[in-house]
C-alpha positions as CSV (number, residue, x, y, z in Angstrom):
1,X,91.3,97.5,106.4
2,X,90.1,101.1,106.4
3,X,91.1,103.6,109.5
4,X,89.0,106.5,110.8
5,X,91.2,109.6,110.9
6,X,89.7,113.3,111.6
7,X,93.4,114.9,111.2
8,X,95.3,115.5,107.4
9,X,98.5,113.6,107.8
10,X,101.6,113.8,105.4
11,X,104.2,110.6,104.0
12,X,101.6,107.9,105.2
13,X,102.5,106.5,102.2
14,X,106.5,106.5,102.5
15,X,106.9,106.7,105.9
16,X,108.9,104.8,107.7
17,X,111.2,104.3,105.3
18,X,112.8,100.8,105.2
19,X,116.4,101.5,103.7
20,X,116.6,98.0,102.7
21,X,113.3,98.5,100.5
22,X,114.1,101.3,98.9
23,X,115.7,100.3,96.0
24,X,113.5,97.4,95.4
25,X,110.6,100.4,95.6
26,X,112.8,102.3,92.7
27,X,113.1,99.6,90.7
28,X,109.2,99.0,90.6
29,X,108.9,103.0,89.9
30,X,111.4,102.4,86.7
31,X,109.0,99.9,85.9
32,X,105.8,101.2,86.0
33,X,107.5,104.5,84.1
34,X,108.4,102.2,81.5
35,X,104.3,100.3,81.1
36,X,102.3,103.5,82.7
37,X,104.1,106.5,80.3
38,X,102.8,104.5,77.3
39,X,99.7,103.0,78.5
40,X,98.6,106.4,79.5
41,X,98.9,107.7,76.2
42,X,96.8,104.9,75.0
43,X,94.3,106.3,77.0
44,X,94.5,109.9,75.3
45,X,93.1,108.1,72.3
46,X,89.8,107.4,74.6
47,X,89.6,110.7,76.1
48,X,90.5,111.9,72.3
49,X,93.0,114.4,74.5
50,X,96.4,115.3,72.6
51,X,99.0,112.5,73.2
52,X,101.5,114.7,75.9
53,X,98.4,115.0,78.4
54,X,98.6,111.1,79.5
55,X,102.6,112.2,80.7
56,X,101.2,115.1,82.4
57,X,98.4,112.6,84.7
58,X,101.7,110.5,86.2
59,X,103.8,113.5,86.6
60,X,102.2,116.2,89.3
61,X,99.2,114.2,90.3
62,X,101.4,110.9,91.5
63,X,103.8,113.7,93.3
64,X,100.9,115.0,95.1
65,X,99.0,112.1,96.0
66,X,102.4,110.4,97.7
67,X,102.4,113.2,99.6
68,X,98.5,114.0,101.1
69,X,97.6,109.9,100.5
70,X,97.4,107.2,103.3
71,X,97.2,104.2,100.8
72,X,101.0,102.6,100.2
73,X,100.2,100.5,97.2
74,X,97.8,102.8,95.2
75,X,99.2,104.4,91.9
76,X,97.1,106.9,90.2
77,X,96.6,108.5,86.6
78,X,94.2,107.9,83.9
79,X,91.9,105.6,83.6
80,X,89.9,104.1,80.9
81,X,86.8,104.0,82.3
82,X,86.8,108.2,83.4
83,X,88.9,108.8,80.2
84,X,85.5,107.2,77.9
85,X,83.2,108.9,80.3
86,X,84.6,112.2,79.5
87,X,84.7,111.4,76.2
88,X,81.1,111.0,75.9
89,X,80.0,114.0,77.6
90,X,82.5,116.2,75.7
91,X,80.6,115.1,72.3
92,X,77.8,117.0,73.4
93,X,79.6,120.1,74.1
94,X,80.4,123.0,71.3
95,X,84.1,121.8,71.4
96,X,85.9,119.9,69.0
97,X,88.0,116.3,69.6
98,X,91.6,117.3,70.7
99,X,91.2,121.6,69.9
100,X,92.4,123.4,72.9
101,X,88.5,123.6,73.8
102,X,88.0,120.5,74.2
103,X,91.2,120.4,76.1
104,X,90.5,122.9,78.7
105,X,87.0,121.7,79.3
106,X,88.6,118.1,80.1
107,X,90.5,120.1,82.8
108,X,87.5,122.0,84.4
109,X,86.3,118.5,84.4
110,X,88.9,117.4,86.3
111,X,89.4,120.0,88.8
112,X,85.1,119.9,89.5
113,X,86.1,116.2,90.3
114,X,88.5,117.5,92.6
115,X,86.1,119.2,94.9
116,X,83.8,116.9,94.7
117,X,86.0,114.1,96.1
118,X,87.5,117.1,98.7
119,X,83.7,117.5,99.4
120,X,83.4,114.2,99.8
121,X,86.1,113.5,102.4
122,X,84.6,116.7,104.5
123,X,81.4,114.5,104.6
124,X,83.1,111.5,105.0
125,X,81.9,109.5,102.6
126,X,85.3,107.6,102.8
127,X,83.6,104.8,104.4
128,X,82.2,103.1,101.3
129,X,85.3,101.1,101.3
130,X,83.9,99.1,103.9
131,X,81.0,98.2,101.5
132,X,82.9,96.2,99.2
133,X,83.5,92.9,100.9
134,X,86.4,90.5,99.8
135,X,84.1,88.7,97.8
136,X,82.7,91.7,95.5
137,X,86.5,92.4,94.9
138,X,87.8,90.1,93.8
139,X,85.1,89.9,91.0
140,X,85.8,93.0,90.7
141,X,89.2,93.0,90.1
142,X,88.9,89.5,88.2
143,X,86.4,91.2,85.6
144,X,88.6,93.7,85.4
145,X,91.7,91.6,84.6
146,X,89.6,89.9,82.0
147,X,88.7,92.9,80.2
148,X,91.6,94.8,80.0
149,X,93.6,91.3,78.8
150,X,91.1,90.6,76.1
151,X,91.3,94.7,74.4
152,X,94.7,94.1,74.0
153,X,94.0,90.9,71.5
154,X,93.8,93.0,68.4
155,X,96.7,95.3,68.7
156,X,99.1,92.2,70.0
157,X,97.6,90.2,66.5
158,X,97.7,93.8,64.5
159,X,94.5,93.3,63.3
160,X,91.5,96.0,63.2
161,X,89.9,95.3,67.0
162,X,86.5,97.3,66.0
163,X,85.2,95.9,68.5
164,X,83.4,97.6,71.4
165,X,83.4,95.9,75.1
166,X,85.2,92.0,75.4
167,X,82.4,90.1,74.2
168,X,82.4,92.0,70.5
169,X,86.2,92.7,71.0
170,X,86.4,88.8,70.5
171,X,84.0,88.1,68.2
172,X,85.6,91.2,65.7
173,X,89.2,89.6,66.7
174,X,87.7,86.1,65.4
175,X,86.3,87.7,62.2
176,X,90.0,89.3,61.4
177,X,92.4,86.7,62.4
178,X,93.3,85.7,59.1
179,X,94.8,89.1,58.5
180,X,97.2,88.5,61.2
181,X,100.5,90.5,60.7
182,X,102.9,87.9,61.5
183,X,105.7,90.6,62.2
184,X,103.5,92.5,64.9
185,X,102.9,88.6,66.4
186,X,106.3,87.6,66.7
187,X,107.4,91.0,68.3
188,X,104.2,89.9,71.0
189,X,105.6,86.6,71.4
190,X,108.6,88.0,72.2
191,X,107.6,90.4,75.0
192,X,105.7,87.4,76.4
193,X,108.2,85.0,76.5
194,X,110.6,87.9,78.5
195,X,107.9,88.9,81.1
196,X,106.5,85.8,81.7
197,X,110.0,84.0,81.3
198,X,111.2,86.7,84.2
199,X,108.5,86.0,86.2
200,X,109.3,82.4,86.4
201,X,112.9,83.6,87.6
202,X,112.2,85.7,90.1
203,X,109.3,87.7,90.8
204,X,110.7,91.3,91.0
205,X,112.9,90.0,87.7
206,X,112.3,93.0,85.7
207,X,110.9,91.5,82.2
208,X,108.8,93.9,81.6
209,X,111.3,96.7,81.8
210,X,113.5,94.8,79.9
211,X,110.9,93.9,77.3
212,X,109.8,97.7,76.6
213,X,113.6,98.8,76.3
214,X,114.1,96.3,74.0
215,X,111.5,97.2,71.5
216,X,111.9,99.8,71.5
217,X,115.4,99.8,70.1
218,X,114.0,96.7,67.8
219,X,111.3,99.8,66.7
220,X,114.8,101.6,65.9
221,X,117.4,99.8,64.9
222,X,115.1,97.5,62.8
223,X,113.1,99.9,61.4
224,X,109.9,98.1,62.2
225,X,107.4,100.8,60.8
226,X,109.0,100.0,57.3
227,X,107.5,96.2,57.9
228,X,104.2,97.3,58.4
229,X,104.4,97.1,62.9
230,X,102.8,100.1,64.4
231,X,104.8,102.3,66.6
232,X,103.9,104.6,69.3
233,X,105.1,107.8,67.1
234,X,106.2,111.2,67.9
235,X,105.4,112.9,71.5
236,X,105.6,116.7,72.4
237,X,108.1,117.1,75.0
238,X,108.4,120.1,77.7
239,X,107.1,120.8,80.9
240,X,103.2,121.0,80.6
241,X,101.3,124.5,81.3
242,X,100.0,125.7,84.4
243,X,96.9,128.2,85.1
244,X,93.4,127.9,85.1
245,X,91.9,126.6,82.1
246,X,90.0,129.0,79.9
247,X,86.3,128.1,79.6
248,X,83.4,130.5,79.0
249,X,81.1,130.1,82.1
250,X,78.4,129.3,80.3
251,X,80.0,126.0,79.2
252,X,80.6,125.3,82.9
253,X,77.1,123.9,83.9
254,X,77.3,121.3,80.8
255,X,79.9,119.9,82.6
256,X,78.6,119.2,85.8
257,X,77.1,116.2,84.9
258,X,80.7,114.8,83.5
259,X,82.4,115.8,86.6
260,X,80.2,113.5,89.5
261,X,80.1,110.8,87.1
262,X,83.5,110.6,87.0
263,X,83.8,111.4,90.6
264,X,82.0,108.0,91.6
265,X,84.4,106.6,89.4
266,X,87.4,107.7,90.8
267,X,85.7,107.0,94.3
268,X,84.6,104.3,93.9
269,X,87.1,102.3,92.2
270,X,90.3,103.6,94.2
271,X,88.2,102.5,97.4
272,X,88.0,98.9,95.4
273,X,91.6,99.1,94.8
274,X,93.0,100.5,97.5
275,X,91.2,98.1,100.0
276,X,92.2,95.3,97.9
277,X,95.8,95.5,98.1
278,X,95.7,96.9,101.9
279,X,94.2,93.2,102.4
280,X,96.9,91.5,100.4
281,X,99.5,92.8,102.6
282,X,97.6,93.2,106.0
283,X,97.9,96.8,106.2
284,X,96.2,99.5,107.1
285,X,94.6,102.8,104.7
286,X,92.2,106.0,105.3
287,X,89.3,106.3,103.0
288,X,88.6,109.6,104.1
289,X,93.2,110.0,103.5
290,X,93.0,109.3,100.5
291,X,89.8,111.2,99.0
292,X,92.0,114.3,100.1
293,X,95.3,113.0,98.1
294,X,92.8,112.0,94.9
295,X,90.8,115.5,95.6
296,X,94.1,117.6,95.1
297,X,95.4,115.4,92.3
298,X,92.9,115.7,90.0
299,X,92.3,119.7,90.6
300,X,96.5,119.7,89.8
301,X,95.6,117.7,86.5
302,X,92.9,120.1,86.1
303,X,95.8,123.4,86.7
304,X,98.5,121.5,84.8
305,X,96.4,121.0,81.5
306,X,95.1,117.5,81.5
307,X,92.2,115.0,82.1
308,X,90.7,113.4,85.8
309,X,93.1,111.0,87.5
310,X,91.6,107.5,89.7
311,X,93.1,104.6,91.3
312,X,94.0,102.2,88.6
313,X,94.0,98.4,89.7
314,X,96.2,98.0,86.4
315,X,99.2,100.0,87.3
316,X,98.8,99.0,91.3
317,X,99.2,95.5,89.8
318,X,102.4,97.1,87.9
319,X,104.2,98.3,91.0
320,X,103.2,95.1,92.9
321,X,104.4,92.8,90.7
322,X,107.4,94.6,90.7
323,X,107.9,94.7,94.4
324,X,107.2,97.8,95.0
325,X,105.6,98.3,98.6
326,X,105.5,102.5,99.4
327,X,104.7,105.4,97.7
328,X,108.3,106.2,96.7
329,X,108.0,104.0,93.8
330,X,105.8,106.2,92.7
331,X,107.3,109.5,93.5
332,X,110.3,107.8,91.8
333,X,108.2,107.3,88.2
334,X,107.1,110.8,88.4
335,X,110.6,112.0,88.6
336,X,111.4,110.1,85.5
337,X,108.2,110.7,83.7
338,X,110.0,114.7,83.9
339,X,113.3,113.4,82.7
340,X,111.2,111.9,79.6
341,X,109.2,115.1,79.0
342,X,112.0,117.3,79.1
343,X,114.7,115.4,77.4
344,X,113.5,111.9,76.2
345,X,109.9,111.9,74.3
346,X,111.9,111.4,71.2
347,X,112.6,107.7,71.3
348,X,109.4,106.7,72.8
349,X,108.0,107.0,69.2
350,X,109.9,104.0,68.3
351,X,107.8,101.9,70.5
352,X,105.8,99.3,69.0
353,X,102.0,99.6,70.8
354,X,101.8,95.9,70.4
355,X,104.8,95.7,72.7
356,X,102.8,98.0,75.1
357,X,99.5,95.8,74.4
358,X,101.9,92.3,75.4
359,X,102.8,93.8,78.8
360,X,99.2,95.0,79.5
361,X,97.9,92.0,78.4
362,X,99.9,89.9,81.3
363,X,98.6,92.4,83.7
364,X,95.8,91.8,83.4
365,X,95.9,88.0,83.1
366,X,97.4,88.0,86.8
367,X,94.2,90.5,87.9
368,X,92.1,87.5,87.0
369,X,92.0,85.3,90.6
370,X,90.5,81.7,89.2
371,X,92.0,80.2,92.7
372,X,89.9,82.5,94.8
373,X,87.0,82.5,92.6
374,X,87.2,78.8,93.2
375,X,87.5,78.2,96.7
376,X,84.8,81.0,97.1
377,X,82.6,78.7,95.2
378,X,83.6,75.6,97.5
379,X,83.3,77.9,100.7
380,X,80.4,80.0,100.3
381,X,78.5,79.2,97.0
382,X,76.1,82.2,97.4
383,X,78.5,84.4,97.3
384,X,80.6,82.9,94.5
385,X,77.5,84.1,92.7
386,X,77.7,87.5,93.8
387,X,81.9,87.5,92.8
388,X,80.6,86.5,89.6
389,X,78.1,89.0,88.8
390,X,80.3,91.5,90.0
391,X,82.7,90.3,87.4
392,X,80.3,89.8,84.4
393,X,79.3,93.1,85.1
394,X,82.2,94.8,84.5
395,X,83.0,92.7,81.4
396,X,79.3,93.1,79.6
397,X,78.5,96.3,80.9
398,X,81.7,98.8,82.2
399,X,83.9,99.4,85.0
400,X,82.2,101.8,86.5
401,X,78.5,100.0,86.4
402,X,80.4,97.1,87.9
403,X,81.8,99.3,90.5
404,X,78.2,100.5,91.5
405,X,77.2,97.1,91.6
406,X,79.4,95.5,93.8
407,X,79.0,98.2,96.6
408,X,75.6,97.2,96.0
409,X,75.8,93.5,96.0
410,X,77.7,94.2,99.4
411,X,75.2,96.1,101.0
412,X,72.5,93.2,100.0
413,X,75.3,90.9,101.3
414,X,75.0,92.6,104.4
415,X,71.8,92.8,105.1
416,X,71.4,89.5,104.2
417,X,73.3,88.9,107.1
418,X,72.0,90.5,109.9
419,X,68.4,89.8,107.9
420,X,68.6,86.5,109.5
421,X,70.2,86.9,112.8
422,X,71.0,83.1,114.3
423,X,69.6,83.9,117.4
424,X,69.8,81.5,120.5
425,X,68.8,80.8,123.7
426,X,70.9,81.3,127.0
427,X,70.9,78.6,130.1
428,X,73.2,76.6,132.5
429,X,74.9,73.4,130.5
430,X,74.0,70.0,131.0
431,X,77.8,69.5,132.8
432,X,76.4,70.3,136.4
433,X,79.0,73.3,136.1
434,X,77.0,76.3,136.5
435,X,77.8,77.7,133.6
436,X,75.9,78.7,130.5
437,X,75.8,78.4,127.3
438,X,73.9,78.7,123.9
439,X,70.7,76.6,122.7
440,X,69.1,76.9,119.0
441,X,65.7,78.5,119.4
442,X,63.8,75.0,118.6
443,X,64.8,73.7,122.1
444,X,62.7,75.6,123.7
445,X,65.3,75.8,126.5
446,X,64.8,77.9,129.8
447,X,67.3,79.2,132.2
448,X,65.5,78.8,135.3
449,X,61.3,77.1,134.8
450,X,59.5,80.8,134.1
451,X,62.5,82.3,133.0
452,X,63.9,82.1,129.1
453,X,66.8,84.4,127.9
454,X,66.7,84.9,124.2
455,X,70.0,86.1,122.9
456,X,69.8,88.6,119.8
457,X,72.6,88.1,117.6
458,X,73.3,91.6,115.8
459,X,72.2,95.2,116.3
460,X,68.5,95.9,115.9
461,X,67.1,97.3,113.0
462,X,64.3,98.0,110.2
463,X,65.1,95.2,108.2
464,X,65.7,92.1,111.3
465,X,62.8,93.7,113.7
466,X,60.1,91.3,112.7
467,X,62.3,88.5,112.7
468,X,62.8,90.1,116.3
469,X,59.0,89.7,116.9
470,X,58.3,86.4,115.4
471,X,60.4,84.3,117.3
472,X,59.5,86.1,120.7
473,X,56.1,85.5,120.4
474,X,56.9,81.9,119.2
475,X,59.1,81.3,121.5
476,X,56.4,82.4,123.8
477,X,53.4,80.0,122.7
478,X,55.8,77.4,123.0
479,X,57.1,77.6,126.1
480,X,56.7,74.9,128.5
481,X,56.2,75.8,131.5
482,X,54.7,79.1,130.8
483,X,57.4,81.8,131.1
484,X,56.9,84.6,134.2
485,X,60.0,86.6,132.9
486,X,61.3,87.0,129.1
487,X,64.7,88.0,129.1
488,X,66.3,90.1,125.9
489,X,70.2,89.5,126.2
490,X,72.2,92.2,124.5
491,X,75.5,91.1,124.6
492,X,76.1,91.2,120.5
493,X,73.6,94.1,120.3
494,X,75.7,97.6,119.5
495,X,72.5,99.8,118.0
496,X,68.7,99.8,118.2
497,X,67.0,102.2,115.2
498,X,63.4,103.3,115.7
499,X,61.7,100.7,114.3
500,X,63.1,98.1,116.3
501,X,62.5,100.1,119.8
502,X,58.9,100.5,118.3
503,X,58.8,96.5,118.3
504,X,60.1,96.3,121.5
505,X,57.5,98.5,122.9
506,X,54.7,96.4,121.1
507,X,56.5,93.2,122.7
508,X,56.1,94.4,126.2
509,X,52.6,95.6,125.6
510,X,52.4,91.6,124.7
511,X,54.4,90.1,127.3
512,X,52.0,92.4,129.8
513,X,49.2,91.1,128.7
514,X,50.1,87.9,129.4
515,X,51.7,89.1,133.0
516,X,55.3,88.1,132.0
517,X,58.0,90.7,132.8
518,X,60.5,91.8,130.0
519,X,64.1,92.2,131.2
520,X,67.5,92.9,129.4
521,X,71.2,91.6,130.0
522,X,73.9,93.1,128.9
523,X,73.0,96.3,127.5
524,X,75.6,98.9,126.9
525,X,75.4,102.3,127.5
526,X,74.7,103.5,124.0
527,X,72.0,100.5,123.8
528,X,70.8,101.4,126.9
529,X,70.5,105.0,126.3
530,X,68.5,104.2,122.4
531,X,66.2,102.5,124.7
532,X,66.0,105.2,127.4
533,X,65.1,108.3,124.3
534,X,62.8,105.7,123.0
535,X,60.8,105.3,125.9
536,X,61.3,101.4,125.9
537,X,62.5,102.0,129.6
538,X,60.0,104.0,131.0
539,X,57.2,101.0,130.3
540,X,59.6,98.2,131.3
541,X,61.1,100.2,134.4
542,X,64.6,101.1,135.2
543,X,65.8,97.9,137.1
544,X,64.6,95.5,134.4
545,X,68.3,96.0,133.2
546,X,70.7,93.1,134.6
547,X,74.2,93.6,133.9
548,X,75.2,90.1,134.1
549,X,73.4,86.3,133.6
550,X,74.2,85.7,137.0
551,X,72.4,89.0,138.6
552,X,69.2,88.2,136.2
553,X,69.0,84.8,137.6
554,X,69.4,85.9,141.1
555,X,67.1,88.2,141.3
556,X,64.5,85.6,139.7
557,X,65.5,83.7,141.9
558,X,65.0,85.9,144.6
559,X,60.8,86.9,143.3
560,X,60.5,82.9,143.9
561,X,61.8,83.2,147.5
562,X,59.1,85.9,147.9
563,X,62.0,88.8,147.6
564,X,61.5,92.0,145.6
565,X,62.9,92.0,142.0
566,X,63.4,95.3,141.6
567,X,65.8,95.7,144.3
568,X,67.6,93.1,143.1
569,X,68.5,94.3,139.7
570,X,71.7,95.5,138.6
571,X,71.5,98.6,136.3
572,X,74.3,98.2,133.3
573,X,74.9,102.2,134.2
């Protein structure tokens, strides 16, 4: 779950340390070094960025978000979805694929993303985390497990995938299966059968470590480019430059547009990602935290000569599987992702991508949560639906349009909700106790003859204030024997917006015409006080406000006995 925090913290991410962790956490950074240094070089090819600038989004950026993030399980660097984005708006600039251009605009991209997600924390918009419901993610994550697993098909098969999206990535995969290179397939096999064979040993059994290292040196000593397997090839080593990337300011307003759509991207998605893995292990992250880590990551990128960083559920999934549970396994890739640039880009070129597309491939088979799909489905069918739209979203359409839409299928989900309040009636039990207890509105129930005490379920808004209305003035018609007081109960009631004090006010002018009295229970002192600005109290007096069941019934009681009400009411202040 997401915290409120108006102070920057450091370490949230490492500290405390667990000493008996800690190597478990290094481990899972060695891992993910060993999947994320290739796989973000895969994503050069979709930003069309030279090959070195995928090393440089794990090696400051994952430093600096360790340090100024809250979340413990989220790993950043490039993405697919912002790397194709920026792609796409680059076309359209004056620069060419891969020059130095096209380069250094990537970078002003990436640091205008920057200060637009700092921007964002200073208005903290770190809250939409809290509109994407359990159900949205998973179909989120599950639509994204599904198509990230089928895009690696083709290059596990090495076969042309031509393809663009999963639905005409399978259908060009079909259409070239006969040209399967058989070596390319056994060398997938292979990497299957360690990863998933490791798995079935031990969870934090390190296959895929152990799968990369080895084909690499079966890319060496085997000479696999000779047989026709394709190989990673050669990477630029060194540290990567820093300084502010040099674009003519006129170029600078064609890339505004690039930078916010990346920047609900990145927000979006590492709120979807973050908030998924904070429920897995029942622990807690800031929204508004982390926007500052993410904002200062991606203007580093930006200074250090390479493309926008996000939250990536892939390599989360990486450093989960492998154990890791703080931020150190990520400091701990970083650290190695420097070794490799200084001394060690040489023998990644033996790498066969089909080895890198084996191990993505599982990853994203295990984002893919058929159990919870299901026993949404069996729970709460509608919104299995909503999971599934989510999901089919992000498989038809994109990431990021399935992002969009699951913040807004949780906002429907919501409202949907609190649309519908199930409201209830309040009166003593049938035991002879004394006590109360709740009655569905069809009963008609009262809690003394004259006196009924409707129960509002959920704050009071725009969208529930005629449902508000209806059933008072049914509740009304029906009542039997006619009602002399109308009790509003407030007790789940935390907010009353305009339009629902305007109904209140139109209810009383009602129940006055009829010569009932409206009362309230249970109202707090924020309630109380939207009703006091919104003149609610001034037409139904200040003592109409009981701050207990028992005072409203006394004091009803007393009005019978030819007492004063009024004196008898207990203010809630």
């Amino acid at each position: 779950m997401t915290q409120t925090k108006s102070h920057l913290t450091l370490l949230e991410g490492i500290l405390p340390i667990d000493r008996r962790s800690v190597p478990i956490d290094v481990l899972a950074g060695i891992t993910l070094a060993a999947l994320a240094i290739p796989e973000v070089m895969g994503y050069t090819s979709i930003a069309r960025m030279p090959v070195v600038t995928g090393l440089y989004t794990i090696l400051i950026p994952l430093i600096i978000f360790a340090i100024l993030g809250s979340s413990r399980h989220l790993v950043i660097g490039a993405d697919s979805a912002t790397a194709a984005i920026l792609a796409a708006g680059l076309v359209g600039t004056s620069a060419v694929a891969g020059s130095d251009e096209w380069v250094a605009m990537g970078a002003i991209v990436a640091i205008m993303a920057g200060v637009w997600l700092i921007v964002a924390r200073f208005a903290r918009l770190g809250f939409v985390a809290d509109f994407l419901s359990s159900t949205v993610l998973i179909g989120f994550l599950t639509g994204v497990g599904i198509q990230v697993s089928i895009g690696q098909l083709s290059t596990m098969l090495g076969i042309d995938g031509s393809g663009v999206g999963p639905i005409r990535d399978i259908v060009s995969d079909l259409g070239a299966i006969s040209s399967t290179d058989t070596t390319t397939l056994l060398i997938s096999a292979a990497v299957l059968a360690v990863v998933i064979g490791g798995k079935s040993i031990s969870k934090r059994f390190p296959g895929a470590l152990i799968a990369v290292l080895g084909s690499i040196a079966a890319g060496y000593y085997l000479d696999l480019e000779s047989r026709g397997v394709a190989l990673l090839g050669a990477v630029q080593g060194g540290l990567p430059p820093l300084g502010i990337p040099n674009v003519g300011l006129g170029d600078i307003p064609s890339l505004i547009p690039i930078s916010l759509s990346v920047f609900v991207v990145i927000l979006a998605q590492s709120a979807a990602t973050s908030r998924a893995y904070a429920k897995k292990h029942r622990e807690t992250f800031s929204m508004n935290t982390d926007l500052v880590g993410l904002g200062v990551a991606n203007l580093t990128a930006g200074l250090s000569g390479t493309f926008m960083v996000s939250g990536s559920p892939t390599k989360t999934q990486m450093v989960d599987d492998a154990g890791g549970r703080t931020q150190l396994a990520m400091v701990t890739t970083s650290l190695i992702v420097l070794v490799v640039l200084l001394f060690l880009t040489g023998p990644l070129q033996y790498m066969p991508v089909a080895a890198l597309a084996s191990v993505v491939f599982v990853i994203g088979v295990e984002l893919i949560d058929a159990r919870a799909m299901r026993e949404i489905y069996v729970e709460r069918p509608v919104e299995f639906w909503v999971a599934l739209a989510t999901a089919l979203t992000v498989i038809v359409v994109g990431v990021e349009q399935g992002i969009i839409l699951a913040i807004i299928l949780s906002i429907l989900a919501h409202t949907r909700h609190s649309y519908r309040p199930r409201n209830n009636l309040v009166a003593k039990n049938e035991s002879g106790s004394g006590s109360t207890e709740a009655f569905p509105l069809s009963t008609g129930k009262q809690a003394a003859p004259g006196l009924e005490i409707y129960r509002f379920t959920h704050d009071m808004y725009y969208a529930n204030a005629e449902t508000l209305s209806r059933e008072v003035l049914e509740l009304i018609e029906r009542s039997d024997p006619p009602l002399e007081w109308f009790c509003i109960d407030l007790t789940s009631v935390t907010d009353v917006d305009y339009t629902a004090a305007a109904t209140l006010t139109q209810l009383h002018e009602e129940l006055e015409s009829r010569k009932i009295r409206l009362v309230f229970t249970h109202a707090d002192d924020h309630v109380r006080h939207n009703l006091d600005v919104s003149h609610v109290t001034d037409l139904v007096g200040p003592d109409a406000y009981f701050a207990s069941t028992e005072a409203l019934l006394e004091a009803f009681r007393r009005e019978h006995e030819g007492g004063h009400s009024p004196a008898a009411g207990t203010p809630t202040r």
